[in-house]
Backbone as numpy.savetxt, mean C-alpha at the origin, in Angstrom:
# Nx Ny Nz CAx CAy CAz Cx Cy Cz
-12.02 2.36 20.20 -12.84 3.56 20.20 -11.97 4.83 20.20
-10.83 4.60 21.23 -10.07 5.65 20.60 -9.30 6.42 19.43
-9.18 5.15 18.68 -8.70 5.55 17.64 -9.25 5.82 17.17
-10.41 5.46 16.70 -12.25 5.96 15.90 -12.11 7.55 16.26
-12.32 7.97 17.14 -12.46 9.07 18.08 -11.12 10.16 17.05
-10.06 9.61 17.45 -8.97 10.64 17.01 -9.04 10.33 15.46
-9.76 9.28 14.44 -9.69 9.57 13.00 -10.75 10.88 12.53
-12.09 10.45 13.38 -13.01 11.54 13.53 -13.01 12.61 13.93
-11.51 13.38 14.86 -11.27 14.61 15.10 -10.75 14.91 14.12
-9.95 14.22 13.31 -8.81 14.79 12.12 -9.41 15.06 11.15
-10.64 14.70 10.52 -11.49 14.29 10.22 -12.33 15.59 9.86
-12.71 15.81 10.90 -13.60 16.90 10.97 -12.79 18.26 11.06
-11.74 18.23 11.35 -10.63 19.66 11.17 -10.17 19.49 9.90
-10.11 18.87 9.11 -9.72 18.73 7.72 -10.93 19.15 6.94
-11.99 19.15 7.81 -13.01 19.32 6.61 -13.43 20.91 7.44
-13.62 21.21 8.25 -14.00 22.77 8.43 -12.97 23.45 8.78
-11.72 23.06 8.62 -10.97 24.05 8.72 -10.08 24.58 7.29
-9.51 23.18 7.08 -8.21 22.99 5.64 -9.59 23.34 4.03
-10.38 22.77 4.19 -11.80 22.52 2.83 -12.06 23.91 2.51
-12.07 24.63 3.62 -12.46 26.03 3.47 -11.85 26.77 2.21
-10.35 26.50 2.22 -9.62 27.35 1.44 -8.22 26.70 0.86
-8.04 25.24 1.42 -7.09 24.66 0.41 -7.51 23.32 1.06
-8.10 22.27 0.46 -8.60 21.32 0.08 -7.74 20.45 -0.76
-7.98 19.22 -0.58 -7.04 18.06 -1.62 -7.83 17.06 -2.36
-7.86 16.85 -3.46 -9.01 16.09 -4.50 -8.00 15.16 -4.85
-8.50 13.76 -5.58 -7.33 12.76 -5.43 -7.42 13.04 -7.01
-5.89 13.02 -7.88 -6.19 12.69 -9.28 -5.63 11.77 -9.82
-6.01 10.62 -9.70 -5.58 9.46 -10.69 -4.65 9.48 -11.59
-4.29 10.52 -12.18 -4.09 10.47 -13.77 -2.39 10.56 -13.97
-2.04 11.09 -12.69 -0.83 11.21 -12.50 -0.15 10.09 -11.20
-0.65 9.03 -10.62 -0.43 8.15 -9.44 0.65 7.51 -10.07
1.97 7.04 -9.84 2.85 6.70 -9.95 4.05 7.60 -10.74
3.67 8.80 -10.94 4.23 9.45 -11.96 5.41 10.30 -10.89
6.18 10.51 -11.66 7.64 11.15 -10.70 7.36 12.81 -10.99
8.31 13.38 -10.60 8.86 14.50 -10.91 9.82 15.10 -10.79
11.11 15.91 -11.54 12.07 16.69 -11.26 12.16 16.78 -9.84
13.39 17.20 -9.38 13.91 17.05 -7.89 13.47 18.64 -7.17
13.84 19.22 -7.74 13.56 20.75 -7.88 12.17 20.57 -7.23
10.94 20.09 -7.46 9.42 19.98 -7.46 9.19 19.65 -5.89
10.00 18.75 -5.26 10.11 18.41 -4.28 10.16 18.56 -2.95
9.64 19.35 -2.24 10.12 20.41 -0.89 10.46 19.59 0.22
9.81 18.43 0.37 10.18 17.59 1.62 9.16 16.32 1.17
10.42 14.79 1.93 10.19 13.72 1.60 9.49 13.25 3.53
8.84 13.44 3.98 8.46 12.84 5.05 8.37 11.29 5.20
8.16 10.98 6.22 7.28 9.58 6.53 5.65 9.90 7.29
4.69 9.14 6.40 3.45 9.52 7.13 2.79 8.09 7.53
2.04 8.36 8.30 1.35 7.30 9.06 -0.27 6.83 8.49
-0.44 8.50 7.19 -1.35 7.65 6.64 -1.63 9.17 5.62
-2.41 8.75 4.61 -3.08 9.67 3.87 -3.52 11.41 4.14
-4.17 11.00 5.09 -4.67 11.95 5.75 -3.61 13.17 6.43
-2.74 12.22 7.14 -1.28 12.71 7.45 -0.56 13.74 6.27
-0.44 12.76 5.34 0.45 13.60 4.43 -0.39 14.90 3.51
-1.32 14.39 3.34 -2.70 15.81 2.82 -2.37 17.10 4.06
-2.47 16.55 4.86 -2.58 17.79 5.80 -1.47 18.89 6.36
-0.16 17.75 6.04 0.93 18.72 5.95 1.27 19.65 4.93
0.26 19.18 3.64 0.34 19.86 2.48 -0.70 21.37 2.78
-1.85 20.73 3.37 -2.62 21.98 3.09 -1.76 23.02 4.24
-1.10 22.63 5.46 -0.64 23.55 6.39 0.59 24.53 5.81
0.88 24.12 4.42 2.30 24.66 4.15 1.76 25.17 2.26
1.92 26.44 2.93 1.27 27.10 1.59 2.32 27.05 0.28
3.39 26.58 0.24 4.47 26.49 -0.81 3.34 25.19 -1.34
3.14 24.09 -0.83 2.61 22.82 -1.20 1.62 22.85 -1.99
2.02 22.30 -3.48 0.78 22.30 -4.49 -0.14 21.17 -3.82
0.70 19.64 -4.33 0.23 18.78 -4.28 1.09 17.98 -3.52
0.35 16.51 -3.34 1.82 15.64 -2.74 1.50 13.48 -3.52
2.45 13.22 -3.27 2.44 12.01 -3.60 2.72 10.91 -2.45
1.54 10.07 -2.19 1.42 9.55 -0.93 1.87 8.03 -1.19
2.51 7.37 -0.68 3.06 5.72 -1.05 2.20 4.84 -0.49
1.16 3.88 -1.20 0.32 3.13 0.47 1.27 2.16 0.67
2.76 1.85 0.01 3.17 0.62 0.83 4.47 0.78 1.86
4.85 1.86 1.56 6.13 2.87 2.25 5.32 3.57 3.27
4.76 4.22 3.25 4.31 5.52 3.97 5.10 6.16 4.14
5.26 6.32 2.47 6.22 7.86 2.27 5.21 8.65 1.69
5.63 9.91 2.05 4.70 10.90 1.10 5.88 12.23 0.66
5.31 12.51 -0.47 6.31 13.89 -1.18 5.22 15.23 -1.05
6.06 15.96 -0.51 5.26 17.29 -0.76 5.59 17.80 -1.94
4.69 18.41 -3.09 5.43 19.22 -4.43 5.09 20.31 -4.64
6.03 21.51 -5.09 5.87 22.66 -5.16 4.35 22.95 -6.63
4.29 22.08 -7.03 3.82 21.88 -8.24 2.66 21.10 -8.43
1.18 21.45 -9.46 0.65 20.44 -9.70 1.39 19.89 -10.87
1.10 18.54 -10.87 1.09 17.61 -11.91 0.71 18.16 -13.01
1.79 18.26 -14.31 0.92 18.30 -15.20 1.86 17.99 -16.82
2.03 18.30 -17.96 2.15 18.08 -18.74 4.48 18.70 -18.76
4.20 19.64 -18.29 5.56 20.55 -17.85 6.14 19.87 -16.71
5.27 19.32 -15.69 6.20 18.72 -14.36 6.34 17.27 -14.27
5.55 16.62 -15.41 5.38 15.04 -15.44 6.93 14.55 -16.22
7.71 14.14 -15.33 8.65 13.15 -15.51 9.03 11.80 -15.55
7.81 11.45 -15.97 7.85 9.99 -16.05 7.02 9.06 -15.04
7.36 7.73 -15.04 6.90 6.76 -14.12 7.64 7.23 -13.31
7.34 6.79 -11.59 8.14 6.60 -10.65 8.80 5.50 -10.31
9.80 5.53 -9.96 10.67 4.42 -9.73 10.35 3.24 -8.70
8.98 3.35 -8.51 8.34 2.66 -7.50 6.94 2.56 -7.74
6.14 1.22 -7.09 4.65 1.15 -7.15 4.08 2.02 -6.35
2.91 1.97 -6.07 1.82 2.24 -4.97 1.73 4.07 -4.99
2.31 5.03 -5.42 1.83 6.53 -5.14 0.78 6.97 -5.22
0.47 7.27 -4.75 -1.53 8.23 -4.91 -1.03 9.75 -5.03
-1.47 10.18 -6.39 -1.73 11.83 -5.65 -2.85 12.69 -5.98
-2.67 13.64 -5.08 -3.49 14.65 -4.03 -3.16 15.62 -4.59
-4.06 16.78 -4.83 -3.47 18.32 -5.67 -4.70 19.60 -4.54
-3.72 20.22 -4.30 -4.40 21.35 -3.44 -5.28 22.24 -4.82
-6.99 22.45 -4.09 -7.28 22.97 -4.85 -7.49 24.40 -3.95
-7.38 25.01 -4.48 -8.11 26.90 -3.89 -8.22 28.12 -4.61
-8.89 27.34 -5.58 -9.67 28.41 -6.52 -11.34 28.45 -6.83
-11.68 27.53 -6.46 -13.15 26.90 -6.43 -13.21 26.64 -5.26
-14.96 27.22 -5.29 -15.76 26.61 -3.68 -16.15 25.37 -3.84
-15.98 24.94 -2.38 -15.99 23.34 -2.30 -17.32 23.41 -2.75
-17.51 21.96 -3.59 -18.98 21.65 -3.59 -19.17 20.55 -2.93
-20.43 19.82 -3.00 -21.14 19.11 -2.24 -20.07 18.01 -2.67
-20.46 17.69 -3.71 -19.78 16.44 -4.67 -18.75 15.99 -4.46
-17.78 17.49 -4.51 -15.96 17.31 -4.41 -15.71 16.60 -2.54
-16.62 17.78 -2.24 -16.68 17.01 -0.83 -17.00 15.91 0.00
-17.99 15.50 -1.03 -18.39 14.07 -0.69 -17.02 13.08 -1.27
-16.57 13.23 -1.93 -15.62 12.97 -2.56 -14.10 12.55 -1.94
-13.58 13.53 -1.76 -12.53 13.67 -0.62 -12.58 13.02 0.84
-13.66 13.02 1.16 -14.06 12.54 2.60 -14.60 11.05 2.17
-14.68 10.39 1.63 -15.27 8.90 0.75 -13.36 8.34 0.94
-12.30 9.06 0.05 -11.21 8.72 0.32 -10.34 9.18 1.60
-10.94 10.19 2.34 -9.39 10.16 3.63 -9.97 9.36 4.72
-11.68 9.11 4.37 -12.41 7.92 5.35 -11.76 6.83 5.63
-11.32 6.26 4.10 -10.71 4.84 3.91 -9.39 4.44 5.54
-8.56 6.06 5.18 -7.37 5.56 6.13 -8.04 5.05 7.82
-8.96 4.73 7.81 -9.75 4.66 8.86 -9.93 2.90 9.16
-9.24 2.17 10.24 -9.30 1.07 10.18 -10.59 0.25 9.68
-10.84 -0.25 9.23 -11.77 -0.85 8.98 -12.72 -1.67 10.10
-11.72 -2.17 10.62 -11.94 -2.73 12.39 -13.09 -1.64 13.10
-12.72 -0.28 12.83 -13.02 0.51 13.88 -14.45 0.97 13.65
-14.82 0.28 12.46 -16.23 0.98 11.66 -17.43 -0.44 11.50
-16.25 -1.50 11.38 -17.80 -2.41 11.12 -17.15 -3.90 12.16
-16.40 -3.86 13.16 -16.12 -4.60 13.61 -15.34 -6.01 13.47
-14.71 -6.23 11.94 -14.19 -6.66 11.27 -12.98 -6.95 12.29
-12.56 -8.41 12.92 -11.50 -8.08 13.49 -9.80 -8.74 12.95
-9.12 -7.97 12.74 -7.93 -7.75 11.77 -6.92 -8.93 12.70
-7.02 -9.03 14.10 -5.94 -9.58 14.54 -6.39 -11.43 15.11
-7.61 -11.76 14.09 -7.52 -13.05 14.14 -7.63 -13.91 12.82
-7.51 -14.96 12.69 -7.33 -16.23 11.59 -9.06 -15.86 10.79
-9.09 -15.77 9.75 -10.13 -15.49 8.64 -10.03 -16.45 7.67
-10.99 -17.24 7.79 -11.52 -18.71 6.21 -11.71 -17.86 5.59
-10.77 -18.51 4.02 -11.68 -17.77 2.52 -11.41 -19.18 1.52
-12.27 -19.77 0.84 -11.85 -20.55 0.13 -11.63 -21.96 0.26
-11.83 -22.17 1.90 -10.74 -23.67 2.45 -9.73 -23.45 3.24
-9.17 -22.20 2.88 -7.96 -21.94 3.82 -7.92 -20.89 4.92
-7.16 -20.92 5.70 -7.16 -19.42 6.94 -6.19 -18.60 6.50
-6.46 -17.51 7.36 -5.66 -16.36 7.07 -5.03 -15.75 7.95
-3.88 -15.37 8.57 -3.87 -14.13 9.55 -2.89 -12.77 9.30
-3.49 -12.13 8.92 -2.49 -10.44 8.69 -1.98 -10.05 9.94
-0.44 -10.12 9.88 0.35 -9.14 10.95 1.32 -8.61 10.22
1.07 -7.49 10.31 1.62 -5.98 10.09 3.13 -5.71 10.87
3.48 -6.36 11.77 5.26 -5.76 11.71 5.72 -6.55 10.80
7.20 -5.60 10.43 7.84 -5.86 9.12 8.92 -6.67 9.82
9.55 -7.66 8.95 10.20 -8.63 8.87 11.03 -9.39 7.71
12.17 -9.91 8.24 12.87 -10.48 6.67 11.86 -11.01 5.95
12.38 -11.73 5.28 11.06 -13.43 4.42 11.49 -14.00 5.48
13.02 -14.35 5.51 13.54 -15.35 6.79 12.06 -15.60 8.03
13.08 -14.22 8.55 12.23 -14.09 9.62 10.53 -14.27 9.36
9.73 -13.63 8.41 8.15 -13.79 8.07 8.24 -15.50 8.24
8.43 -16.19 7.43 8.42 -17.81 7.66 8.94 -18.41 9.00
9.50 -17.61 9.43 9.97 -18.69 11.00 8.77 -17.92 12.03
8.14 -16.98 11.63 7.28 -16.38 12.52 5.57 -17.25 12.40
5.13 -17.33 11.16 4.49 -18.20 10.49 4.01 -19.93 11.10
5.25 -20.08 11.17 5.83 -21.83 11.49 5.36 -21.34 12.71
5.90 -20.46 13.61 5.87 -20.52 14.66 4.27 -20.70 15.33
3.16 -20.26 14.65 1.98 -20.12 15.09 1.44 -21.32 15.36
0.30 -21.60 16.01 -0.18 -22.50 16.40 -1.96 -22.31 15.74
-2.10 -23.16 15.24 -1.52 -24.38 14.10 -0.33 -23.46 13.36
0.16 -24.39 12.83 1.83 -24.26 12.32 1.06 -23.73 10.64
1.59 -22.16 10.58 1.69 -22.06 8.88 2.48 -21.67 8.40
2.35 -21.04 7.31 3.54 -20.17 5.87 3.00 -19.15 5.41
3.79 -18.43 5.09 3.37 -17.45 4.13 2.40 -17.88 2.82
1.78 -16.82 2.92 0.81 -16.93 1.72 1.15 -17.62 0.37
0.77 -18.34 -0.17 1.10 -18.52 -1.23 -0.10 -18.54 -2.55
0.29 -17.29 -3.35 -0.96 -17.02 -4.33 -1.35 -18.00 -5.47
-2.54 -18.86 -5.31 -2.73 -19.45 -5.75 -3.61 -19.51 -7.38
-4.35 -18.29 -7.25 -5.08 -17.75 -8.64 -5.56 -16.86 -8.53
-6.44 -15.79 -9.55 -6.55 -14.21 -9.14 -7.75 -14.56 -8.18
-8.14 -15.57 -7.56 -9.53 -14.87 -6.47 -8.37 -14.92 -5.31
-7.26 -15.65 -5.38 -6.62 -15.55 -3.31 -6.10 -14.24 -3.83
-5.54 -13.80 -5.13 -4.93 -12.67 -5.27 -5.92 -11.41 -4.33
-6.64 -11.86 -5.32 -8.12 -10.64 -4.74 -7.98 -10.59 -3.28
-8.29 -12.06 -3.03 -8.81 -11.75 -1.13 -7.57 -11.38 -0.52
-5.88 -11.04 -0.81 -5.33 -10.89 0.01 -5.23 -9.01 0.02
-5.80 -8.61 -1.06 -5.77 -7.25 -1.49 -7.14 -6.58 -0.68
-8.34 -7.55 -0.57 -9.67 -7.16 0.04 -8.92 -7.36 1.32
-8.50 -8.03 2.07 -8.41 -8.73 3.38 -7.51 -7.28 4.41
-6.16 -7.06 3.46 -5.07 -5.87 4.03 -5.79 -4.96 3.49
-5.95 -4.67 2.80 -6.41 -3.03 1.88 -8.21 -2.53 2.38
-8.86 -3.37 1.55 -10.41 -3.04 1.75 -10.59 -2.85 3.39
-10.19 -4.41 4.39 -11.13 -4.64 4.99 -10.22 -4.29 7.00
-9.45 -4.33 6.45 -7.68 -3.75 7.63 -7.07 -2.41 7.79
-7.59 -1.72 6.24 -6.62 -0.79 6.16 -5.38 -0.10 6.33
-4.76 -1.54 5.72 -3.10 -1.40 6.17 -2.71 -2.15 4.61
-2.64 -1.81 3.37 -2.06 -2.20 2.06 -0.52 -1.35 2.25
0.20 -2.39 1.40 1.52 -2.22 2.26 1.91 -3.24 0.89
3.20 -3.56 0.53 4.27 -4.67 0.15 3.88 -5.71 0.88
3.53 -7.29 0.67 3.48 -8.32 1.63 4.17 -9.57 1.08
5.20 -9.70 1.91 5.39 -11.24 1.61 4.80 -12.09 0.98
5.35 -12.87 -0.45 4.65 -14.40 -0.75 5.38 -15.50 -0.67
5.28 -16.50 -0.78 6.30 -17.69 -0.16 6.62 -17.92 -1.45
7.44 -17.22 -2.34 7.59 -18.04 -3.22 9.24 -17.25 -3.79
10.00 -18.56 -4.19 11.58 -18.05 -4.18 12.54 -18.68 -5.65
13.18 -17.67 -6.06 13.79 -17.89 -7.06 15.05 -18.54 -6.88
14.95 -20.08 -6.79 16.05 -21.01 -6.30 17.76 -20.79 -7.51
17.32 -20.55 -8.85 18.27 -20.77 -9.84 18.89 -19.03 -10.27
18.01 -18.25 -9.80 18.22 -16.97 -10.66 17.73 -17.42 -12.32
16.66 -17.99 -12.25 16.00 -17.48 -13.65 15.00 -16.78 -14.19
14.39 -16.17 -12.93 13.23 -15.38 -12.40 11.87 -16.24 -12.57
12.11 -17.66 -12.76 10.88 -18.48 -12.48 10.68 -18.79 -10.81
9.72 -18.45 -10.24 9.39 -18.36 -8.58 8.68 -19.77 -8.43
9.24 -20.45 -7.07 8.33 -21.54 -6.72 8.38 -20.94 -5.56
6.90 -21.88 -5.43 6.26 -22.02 -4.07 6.73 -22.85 -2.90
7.15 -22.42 -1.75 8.08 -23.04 -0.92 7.65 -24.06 -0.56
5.83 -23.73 0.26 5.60 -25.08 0.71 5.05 -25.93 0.24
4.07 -25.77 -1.29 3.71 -26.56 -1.68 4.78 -27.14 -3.02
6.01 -26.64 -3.04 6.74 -27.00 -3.84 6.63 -27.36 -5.43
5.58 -25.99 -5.77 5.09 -25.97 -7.23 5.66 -24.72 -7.60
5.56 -24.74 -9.12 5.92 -23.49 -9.95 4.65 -22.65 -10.01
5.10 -21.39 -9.40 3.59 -20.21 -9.85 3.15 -20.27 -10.84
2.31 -20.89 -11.22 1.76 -20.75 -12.62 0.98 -19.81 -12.61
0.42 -19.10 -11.82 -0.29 -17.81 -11.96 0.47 -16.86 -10.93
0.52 -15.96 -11.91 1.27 -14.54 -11.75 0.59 -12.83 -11.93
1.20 -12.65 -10.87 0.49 -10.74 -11.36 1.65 -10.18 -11.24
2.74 -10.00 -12.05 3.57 -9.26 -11.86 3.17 -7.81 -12.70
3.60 -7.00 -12.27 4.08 -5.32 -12.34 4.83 -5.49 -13.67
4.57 -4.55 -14.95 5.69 -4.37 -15.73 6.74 -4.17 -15.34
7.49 -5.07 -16.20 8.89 -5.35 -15.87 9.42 -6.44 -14.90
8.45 -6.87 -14.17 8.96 -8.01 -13.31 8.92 -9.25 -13.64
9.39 -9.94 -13.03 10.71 -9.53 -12.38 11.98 -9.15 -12.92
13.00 -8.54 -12.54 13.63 -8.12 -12.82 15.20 -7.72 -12.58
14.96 -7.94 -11.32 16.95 -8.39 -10.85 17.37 -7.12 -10.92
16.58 -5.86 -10.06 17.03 -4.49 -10.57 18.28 -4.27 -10.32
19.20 -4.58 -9.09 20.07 -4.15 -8.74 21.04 -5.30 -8.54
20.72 -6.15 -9.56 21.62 -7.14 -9.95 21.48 -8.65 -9.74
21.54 -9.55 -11.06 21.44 -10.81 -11.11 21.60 -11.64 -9.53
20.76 -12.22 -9.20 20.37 -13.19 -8.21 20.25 -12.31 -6.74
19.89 -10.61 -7.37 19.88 -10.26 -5.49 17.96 -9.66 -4.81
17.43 -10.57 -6.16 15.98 -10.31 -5.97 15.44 -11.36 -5.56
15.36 -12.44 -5.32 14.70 -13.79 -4.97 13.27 -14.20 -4.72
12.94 -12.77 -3.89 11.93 -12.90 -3.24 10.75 -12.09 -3.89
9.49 -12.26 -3.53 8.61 -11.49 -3.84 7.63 -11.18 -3.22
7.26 -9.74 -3.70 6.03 -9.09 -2.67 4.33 -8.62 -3.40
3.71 -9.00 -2.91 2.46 -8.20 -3.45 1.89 -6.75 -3.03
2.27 -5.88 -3.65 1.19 -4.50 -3.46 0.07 -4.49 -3.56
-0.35 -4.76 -2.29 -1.94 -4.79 -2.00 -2.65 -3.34 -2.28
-1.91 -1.72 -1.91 -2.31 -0.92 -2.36 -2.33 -0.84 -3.88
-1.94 -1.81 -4.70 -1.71 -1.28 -6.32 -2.61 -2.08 -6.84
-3.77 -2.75 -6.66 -4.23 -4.11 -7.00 -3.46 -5.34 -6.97
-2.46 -5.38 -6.15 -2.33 -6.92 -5.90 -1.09 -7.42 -6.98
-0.28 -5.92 -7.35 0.56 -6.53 -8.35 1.54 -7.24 -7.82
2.94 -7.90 -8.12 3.62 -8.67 -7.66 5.04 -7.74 -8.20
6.09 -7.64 -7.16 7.46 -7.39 -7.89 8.69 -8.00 -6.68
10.10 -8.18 -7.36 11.09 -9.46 -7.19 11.30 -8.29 -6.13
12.23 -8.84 -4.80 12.81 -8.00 -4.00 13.92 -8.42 -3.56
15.00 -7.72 -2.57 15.61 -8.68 -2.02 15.10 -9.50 -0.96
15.30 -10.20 -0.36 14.69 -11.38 0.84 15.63 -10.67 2.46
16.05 -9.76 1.87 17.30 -9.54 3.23 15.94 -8.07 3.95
15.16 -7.37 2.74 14.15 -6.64 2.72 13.37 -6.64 4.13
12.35 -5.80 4.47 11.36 -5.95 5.40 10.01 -6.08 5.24
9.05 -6.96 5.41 7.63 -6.28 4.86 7.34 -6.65 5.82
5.45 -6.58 5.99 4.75 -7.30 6.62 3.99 -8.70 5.89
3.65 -9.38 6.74 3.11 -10.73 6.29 1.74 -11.07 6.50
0.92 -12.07 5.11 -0.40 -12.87 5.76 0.56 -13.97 5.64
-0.52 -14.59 6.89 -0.02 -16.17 6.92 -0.95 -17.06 6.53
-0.84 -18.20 6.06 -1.91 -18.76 5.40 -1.62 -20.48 6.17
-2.70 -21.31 6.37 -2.75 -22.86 6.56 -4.00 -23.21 6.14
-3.64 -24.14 5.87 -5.00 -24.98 4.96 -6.09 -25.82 5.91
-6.06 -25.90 7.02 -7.03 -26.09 8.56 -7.27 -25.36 9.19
């Protein structure tokens, strides 16, 4: 309840105080897109959406900003997005961005709008009772999402460790894809990079599955993946961006994420 409480104060000062006269609308059109360094005023760490919007509207240099859901990084930019400041893809998945508007009165719409998305950063737990920190059936199998970050190492010896004994997830076709993206993202509100059990034994970027000791035959990788960015055999591992739809890209295994754990009882 407390936390409910303090999303709903932020909440409501974002909307009668910041809405009044610099407001943040989400625009799609530019989400993963980079920009010149110059554009850049400060790289924070935020704890959530809402967070990084609000440091924008408090700091009048701040056009817009670019929010990470699997980092919780966010960029403040001197700049909107646009045809002159668009530099490409970003060198990374998951960015959302946010563009200060304050030239137009809020309308109903925009407002309904904005508040539909900084709602989301709002546990899910805290709204429909959904509870995030136990084992969830989908399919035949269980589930459990925990959110501290960890090697793979470590994610699998943590896993094993549970009682009943499991593993990391292992994606089996696009509906577990789906439910692990509904499960962290929709229904937790914590989409993030997550561990999958599955490891590139040869360096040929074909991934098997650890414990059931099959080849992924179904894949969602991210253009370009996998890919061995920073050099032949130092990616092994792989993660799903639950904030991006559930894409898949190679990482190192020495890395941190958080983990679902999955057992088939």
């Amino acid at each position: 309840m407390k936390l409910k409480a303090y999303f709903v104060f932020l909440i409501n000062l974002l909307v009668h105080a910041e809405f009044r006269s610099n407001f943040m609308l989400r625009n799609p059109s530019y989400d993963n897109k980079a920009t010149i360094a110059i554009h850049v005023l400060l790289t924070p760490n935020s704890r959530s959406r809402l967070e990084c919007v609000s440091q924008c509207t408090a700091w009048g240099e701040c056009k817009s900003v670019m929010f990470n859901m699997d980092t919780r990084q966010c960029q403040l930019l001197s700049v909107h997005m646009g045809d002159q400041s668009d530099a490409g893809p970003h060198n990374s998945v998951g960015w959302l961005y946010y563009e200060k508007k304050s030239d137009d009165p809020l309308s109903t719409t925009a407002a309904a709008s904005v508040m539909t998305d900084v709602t989301t950063v709002v546990n899910f737990e805290t709204t429909t009772g959904f509870d995030c920190a136990i084992w969830h059936q989908h399919s035949g199998h269980w589930y459990l999402l925990d959110s501290q970050y960890r090697t793979f190492n470590d994610s699998r010896n943590f896993c094993a460790s549970l009682s009943p004994p499991s593993y990391v997830i292992e994606v089996q076709s696009e509906a577990e894809n789906d439910w692990i993206v509904e499960l962290t993202s929709n229904r937790c509100g914590v989409p993030h990079e997550y561990w999958l059990n599955g490891y590139d034994t040869d360096n040929s970027g074909t991934f098997t599955w650890i414990d059931s000791q099959t080849p992924s035959t179904y894949t969602n990788w991210y253009t370009g993946e996998p890919n061995d960015s920073i050099g032949i055999g130092t990616e092994n591992c792989i993660a799903s961006s639950t904030g991006y739809g559930g894409v898949w890209v190679d990482i190192p295994c020495s890395m941190t994420r958080p983990v679902v754990c999955e057992r088939n009882f």
